[in-house]
Every structure is written in structure tokens, then in C-alpha cells.
N, C-alpha and C positions, 0 to 999 in steps of 0.2 A: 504494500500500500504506500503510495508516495503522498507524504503533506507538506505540503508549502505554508498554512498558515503558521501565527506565532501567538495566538489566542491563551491564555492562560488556561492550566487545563488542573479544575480542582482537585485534590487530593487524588495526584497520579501516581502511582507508586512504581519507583525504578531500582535494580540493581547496580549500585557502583562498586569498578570492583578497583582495591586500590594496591598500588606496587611502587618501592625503594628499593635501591639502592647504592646509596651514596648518604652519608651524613648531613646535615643541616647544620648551618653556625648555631642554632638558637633549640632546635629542637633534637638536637643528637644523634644518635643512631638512624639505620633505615627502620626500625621496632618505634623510635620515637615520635619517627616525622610519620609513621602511619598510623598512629595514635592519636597525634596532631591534627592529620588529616580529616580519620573521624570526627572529631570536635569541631571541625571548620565546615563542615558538613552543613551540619546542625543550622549553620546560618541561611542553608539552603531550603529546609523545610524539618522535617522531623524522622530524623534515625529511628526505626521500628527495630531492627536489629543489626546486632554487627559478631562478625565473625571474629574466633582469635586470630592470633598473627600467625598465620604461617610462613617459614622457612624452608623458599625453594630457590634450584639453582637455575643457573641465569643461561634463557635461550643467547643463541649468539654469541659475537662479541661484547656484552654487557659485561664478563667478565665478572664480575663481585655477583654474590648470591643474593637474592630479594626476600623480604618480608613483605608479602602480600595477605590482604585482608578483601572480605566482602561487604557491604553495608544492603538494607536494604531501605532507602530515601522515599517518605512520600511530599510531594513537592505540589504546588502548583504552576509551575513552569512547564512550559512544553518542549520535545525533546531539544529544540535548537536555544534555545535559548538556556535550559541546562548544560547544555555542551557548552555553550560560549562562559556560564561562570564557572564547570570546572574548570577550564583552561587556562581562565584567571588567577584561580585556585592554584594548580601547578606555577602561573609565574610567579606569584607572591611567595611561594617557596621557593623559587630560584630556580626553577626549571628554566630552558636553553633550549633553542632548535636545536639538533643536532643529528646527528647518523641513526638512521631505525634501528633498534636492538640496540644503541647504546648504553650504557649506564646515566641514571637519571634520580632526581632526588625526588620525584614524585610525579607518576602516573596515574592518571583518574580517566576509567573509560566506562561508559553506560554497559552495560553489557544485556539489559531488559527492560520492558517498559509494559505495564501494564494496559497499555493500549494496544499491542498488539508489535505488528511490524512498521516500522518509517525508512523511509528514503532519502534520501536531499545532500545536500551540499556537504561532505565533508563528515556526513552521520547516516552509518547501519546501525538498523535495533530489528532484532538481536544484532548483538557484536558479531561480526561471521565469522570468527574463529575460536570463539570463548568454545564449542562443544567438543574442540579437540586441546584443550589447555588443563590440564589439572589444576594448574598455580590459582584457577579460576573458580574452577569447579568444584574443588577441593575446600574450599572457603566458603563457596556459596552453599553447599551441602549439608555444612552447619545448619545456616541461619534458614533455608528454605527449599529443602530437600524435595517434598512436593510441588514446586513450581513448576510448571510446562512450561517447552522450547515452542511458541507459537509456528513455528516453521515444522517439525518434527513430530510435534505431540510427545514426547518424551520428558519425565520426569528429569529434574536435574542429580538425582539419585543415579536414574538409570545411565544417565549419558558418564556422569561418574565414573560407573562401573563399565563403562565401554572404554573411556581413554585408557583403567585400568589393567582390561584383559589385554591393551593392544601393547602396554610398556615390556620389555622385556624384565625376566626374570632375573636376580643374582644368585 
């Protein structure tokens, strides 16, 4: 479904999923600045829940391992206009353009929206890579294990346990 409006949309509920790592002057660690994040959230509408921190390593050259967490945001902002404040969000903590996959003191991507699917400029919802990401999934599972992948119909339990079957064993 592609939307172009930018209408306030009440009490939308979205998944953000958030990722460090690199330290912050002010908030510490990549464990702190996603703590931080959480809380800076908050100004966006209301944290229903949140994931603990997980510790995963780092696709690519990003090099340093991440503490990623999940949130789930009910806002009344509409998808583009939540994208443009976490963006914000990342530059006020000092995020940088930089190299994809590089190391980054904080990442903030929608990764669901209770509206279903959106299109537009610069924003997929669903994220169209979150159902092959554990660092993603693995987080979200916590906080809302029963949610459906509108594209799939698939719990985020199930998809889960599908990145799981496909990792190799040690």
C-alpha cells in the first residue's frame, strides 16, 4: 500500500528496533546510548514495551559488536514523519552519514506499523529485511512474540525460529 499523506494518525503503534555500537561522550557505552535511546523515545509518544539489551555481532564491516534492543512506540505520527524524528534522534547523538554497515553510535529503524504496509520516499514498513535479522527478531520476541508480519502472516515467534533453523550449528 503506498501513502503519501502526512495526517496524524492517533494512537499508531510501531516497532523500533534500536542498534550501537560505538560509545557516546555523554551516554557511554553502546548498553548506555540504547538505554538513552529508549528514554528519548518516550518524547515521541509512549513506550508500551521494551526489550532487554541484546549482544550481537556486527554484520559487515561495522567491526565492534552491537547492543540492540526492541521498543514497541504508540505515537500519533505517521510513518514519514516518525522516520524524519528518529533521524533526528540519531543526529542528536552524533550519528554521521557514513559507509552502510559501518559502525554507528545509534540506529533507529521502524521495522512495523500497525497500519499495515507503507511505501514512499526513503520508508518500507515492514523493514524488508528485519524477517531475516535475529539482532531484530530476537528482541522483538521478547516484547511481542505474537505480532504478525503483514506481508507473510507469520508470527514474529515463528519467523524467529526460521532465521534460527537456517544459522549454522557449532
Amino acid at each position: 500500500m503506498a501513502a503519501d499523506r502526512h495526517d496524524p494518525v492517533p494512537g499508531s503503534s510501531y516497532v523500533i528496533a534500536i542498534g550501537s555500537n560505538r560509545p557516546h561522550h555523554r551516554h557511554g557505552s553502546p548498553d548506555g546510548v540504547v538505554r538513552a535511546a529508549v528514554a528519548a523515545l518516550a518524547a515521541l509518544g509512549t513506550v508500551d514495551a521494551r526489550s532487554r539489551i541484546h549482544r550481537t555481532a556486527a554484520l559487515g564491516p561495522a567491526g565492534r559488536s552491537f547492543a540492540n534492543a526492541a521498543v514497541l512506540l504508540t505515537s500519533d505520527f505517521d510513518p514519514p514523519a516518525l522516520l524524519a524524528h528518529l533521524k533526528q534522534l540519531e543526529r542528536r547523538f552524533g550519528r554521521r552519514a557514513g559507509r552502510r554497515w559501518g559502525a554507528r553510535v545509534l540506529d533507529l529503524d521502524i521495522i512495523w506499523w500497525s497500519g499495515g504496509s507503507w511505501s514512499g520516499a526513503g520508508l518500507t514498513i515492514p523493514h524488508p529485511e528485519f524477517r531475516n535479522r535475529r539482532f531484530v527478531l530476537g528482541p522483538l520476541a521478547e516484547i511481542a512474540p505474537t505480532l504478525r508480519d503483514p506481508l507473510t502472516g507469520r508470527s514474529i515467534r515463528q519467523l524467529l525460529h526460521a532465521v534460527d533453523r537456517r544459522r549454522p550449528r557449532a
